[in-house]
MITILO-916813 format. One record per residue (C-alpha): residue in three letters; residue number from 1; y negated, z negated, x. Coordinates in steps of 0.25 Angstrom, whole numbers. Layout:
{"ALA",NUM,{Y,Z,X}}
...
***
This chain:
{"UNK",1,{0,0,0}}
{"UNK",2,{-13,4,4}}
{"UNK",3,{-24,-7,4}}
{"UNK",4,{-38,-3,1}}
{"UNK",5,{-48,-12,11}}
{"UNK",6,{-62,-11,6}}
{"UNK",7,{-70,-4,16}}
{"UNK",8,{-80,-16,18}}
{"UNK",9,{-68,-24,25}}
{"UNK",10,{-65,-11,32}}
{"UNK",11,{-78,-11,38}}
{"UNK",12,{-77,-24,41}}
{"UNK",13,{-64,-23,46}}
{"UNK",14,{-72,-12,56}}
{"UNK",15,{-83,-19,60}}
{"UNK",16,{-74,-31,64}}
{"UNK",17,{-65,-22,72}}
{"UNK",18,{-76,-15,78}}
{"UNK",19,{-83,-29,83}}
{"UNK",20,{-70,-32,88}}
{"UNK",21,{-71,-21,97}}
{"UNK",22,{-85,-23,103}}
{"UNK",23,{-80,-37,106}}
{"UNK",24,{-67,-31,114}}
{"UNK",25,{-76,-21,122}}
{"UNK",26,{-86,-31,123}}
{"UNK",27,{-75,-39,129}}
{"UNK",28,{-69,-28,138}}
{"UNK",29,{-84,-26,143}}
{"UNK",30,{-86,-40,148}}
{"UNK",31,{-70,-42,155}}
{"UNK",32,{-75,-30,162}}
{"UNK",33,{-87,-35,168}}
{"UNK",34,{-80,-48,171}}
{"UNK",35,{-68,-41,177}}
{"UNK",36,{-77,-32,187}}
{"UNK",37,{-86,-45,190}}
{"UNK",38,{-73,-52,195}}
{"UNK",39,{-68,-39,204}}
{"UNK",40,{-81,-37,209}}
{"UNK",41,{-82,-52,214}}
{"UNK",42,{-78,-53,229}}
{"UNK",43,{-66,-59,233}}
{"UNK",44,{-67,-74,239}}
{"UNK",45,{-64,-73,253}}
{"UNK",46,{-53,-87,252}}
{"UNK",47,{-45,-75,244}}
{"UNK",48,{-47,-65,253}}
{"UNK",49,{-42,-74,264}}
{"UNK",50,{-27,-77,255}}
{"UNK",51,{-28,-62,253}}
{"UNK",52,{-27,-61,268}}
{"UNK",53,{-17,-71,271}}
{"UNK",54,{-10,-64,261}}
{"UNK",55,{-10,-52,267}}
{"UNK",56,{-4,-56,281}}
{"UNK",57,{10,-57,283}}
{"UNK",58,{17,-69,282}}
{"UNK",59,{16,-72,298}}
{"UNK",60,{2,-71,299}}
{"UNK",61,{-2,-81,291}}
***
């Protein structure tokens, strides 16, 4: 059976879906600014030191 919704609520149903979206892409935009802030940021040299030693082989440590 088909059921007839008025077209007020499907406009609303529209309009609430729609909003939904802005806020997703509104979302996307900021993660992507905070995700390029944090690659952007150098790395602390107390990490580049254990990348180092980790890097050596096992007798040079």
């Amino acid at each position: 059976m088909i059921e007839h919704v008025p077209m007020e609520d499907h406009r609303k149903g529209a309009a609430a879906l729609d909003e939904a979206r802005l806020r997703q892409q509104a979302i996307g935009v900021k993660l992507r600014q905070m995700f390029d802030e944090v690659v952007n940021e150098p790395v602390p040299d107390e990490f580049l030191d254990i990348l180092r030693k980790a890097e050596k082989p096992t007798g040079e440590r």
